[in-house]
Structure formats: C-alpha cells, structure tokens
ROMI-68155 format. One record per residue (C-alpha): x, y, z. Coordinates in steps of 0.2 Angstrom, whole numbers, padded with zeros to 4 digits, always signed. Example, Ala and Ser with C-alpha at 12.3 -4.5 7.8 and 13.67 -1.06 7.14 Angstrom:
BEGIN
+0062-0022+0039/+0068-0005+0036/
This chain:
BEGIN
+0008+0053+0205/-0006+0046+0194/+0008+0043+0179/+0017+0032+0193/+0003+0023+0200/-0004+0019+0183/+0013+0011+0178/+0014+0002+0193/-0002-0005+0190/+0000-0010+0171/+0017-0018+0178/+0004-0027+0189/-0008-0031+0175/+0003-0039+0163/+0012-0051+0175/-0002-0056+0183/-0012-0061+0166/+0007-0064+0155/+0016-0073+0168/+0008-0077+0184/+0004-0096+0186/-0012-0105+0177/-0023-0106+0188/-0034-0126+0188/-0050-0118+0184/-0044-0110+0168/-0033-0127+0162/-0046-0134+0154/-0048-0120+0142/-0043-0124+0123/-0033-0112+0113/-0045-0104+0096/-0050-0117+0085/-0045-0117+0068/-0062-0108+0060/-0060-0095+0076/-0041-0091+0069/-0046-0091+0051/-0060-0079+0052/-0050-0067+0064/-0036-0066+0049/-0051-0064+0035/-0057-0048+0045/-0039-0040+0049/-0034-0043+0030/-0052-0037+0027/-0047-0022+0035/-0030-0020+0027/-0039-0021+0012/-0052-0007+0014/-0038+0004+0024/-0029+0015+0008/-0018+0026+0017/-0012+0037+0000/-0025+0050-0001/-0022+0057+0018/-0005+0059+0011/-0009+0068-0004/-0018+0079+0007/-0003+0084+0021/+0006+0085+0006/+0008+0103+0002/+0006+0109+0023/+0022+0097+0025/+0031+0105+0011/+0026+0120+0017/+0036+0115+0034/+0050+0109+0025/+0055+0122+0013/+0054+0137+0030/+0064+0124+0039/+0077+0119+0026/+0075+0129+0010/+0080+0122-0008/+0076+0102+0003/+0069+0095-0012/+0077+0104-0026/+0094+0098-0018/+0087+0079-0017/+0078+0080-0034/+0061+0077-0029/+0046+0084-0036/+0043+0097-0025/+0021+0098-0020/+0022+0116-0018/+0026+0118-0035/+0012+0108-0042/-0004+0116-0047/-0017+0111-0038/
C-alpha cells in the first residue's frame, strides 16, 4: 500500500511542478543568468574531474572474476582476455 500511495503521489508531484499552469506570482521569475549556469557547469566538470572511477574497478576485479569463472568456466580464456585471477597480486 505504501509503494502505491507513494507513486501516486510522485505522479502528483511531477505534474503539479512539470506541467501544471504558471501560476502570476511566479511569471516574473527570470531563468539562471549566465554567471549562475556557468559556475554550475564549472562545479559538475569539477566533479567529473576529481571522480576517477578506475581504481574501484581494479579492486572488484578479482571477486568478479572469481564469479565468472564458477559461473562460466574457461570465460576469459575463450574470449582472450587477461584473466585477473591469474595475475599476481
């Protein structure tokens, strides 16, 4: 019951603030100014910058392989890739 009613009211949400009519107290309101948008892209690419998403693969490396090979033995020999079990650490 709470999945429902919390679907219904997103469903409420999002036409109310998405597609419900412009109310005259908020048409004045201006869209972000150009220094507002600029510095918004500077943070996320600032973000993307710092965010380095290699090494947290490197480390679920071996517990995927792991995975793999009881699932599908011979995966990566059969596909020619180096396989990270078989790498010292």
């Amino acid at each position: 019951m709470g999945i429902a009613l919390g679907a219904a009211y997103l469903i409420w949400l999002f036409q109310r603030t998405m597609l419900g009519e412009l109310k005259e107290k908020n048409r004045g309101l201006k869209d972000l100014s150009w220094r507002e948008s600029r510095s918004s892209r500077r943070y996320w690419c600032g973000f993307l910058d710092w965010f380095e998403p290699q090494p947290y693969f490197r480390v679920l490396d071996r517990s995927v392989a792991q995975i793999v090979e009881r699932v599908h033995p011979g995966y990566y020999s059969e596909r020619h890739l180096a396989n990270p079990l078989a790498v010292p650490r």
